[in-house]
N, C-alpha and C positions, 0 to 999 in steps of 0.2 A: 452201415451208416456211421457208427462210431470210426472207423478208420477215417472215413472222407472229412471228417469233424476236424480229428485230433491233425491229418494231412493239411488242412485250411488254416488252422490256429501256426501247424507251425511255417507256412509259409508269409504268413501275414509279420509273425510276431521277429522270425530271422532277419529280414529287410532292417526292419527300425534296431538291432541289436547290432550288424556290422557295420550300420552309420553312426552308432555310439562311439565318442571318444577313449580310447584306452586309457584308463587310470594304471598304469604300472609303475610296480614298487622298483626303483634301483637295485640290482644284483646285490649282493654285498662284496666287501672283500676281505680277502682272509690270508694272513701273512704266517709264517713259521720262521721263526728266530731262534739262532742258537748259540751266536757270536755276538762278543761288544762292537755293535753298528747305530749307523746313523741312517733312516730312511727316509725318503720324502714322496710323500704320492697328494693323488686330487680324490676326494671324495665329492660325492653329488650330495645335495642338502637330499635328506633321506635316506642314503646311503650307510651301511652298518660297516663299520669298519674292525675285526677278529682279529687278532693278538694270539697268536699258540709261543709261548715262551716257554724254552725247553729248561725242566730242572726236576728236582728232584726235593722232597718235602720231607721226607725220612731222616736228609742230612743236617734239619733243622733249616734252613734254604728256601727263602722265598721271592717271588717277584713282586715288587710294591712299587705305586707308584708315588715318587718321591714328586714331581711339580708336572702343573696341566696348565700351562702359560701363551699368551698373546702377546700383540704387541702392548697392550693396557694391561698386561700384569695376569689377566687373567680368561682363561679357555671355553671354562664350562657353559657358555652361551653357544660357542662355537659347536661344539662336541659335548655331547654328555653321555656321563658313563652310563652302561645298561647292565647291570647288577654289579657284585664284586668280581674281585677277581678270584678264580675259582681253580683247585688242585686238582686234574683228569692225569690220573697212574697210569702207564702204559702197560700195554693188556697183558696180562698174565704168560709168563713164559717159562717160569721155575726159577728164576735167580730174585733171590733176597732183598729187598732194598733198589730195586731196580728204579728210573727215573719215569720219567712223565714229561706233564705238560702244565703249565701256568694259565689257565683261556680271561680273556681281555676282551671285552668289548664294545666301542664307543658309537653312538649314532650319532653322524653330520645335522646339525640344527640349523645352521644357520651361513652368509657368507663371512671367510675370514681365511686365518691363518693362525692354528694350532701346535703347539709343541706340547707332546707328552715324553716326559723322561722316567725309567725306571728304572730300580739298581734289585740285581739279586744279590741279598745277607740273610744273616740270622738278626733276629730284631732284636736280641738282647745284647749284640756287639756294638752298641751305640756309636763308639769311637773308632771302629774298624772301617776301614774304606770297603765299599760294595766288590764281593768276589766278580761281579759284572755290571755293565751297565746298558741301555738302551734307549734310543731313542726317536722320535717318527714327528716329522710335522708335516699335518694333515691341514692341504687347501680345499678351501669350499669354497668353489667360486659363484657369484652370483649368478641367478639362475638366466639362462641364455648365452651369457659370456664365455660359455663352452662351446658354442655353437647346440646344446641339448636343451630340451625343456624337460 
């Protein structure tokens, strides 16, 4: 009797769950940078967009983001950062001082057109120009006008 129950509930309750609309989240994307470049991609409003900037934090060496700009001066509507930015050491292999990873990353809030620029230094070279530079401007286009919802 308990089978024919549990059998009925789920035949009843399946129907009305495949007619439910999908709520799904956008993929994110995820970039690896290791050269002074310029990149330009489309993020979907929701959409997380990952930063792996390749360096090394032993050498005093950091990736920072020096401006997060629009056409109005300013980004952080467009994109907003989701925590700092954060040093991942490449895994353990016996050599001393070995390099890593810089991890970055922004969530699409809004439509627009984003530029974030970052330079790798040491911070207390104020005057020295960045041993590298980077840069990504990230479209969000409004929702539909990708042909996506």
């Amino acid at each position: 009797m308990r089978y024919s129950l549990a059998i009925f509930v789920i035949l009843c309750v399946l129907p009305t769950l495949a007619d439910a609309p999908a709520k799904l989240q956008p993929a994110d994307i995820e970039l690896a940078v290791s050269e002074n470049n310029v990149l330009t991609l489309t993020a979907r409003k929701g959409q997380t967009v990952r930063l792996r900037l390749e360096g090394n934090a032993t050498t005093g060496y950091e990736w920072t983001l020096v401006s997060q700009t629009d056409a109005k001066g300013n980004a952080r509507e467009i994109l907003s950062a989701v925590g700092k930015i954060e040093y991942q050491p490449a895994p353990a292999d016996g050599r001393m001082g070995a390099g890593g990873e810089f991890l970055a990353a922004f969530r699409a809030e809004k439509p627009g057109l984003a530029k974030l620029a970052f330079a790798y230094k040491r911070p207390w070279e104020k005057d020295k120009a960045p041993d590298r530079t980077f840069a990504i401007f990230v479209r969000v286009p409004a929702e539909g006008s990708d042909g996506k919802k």
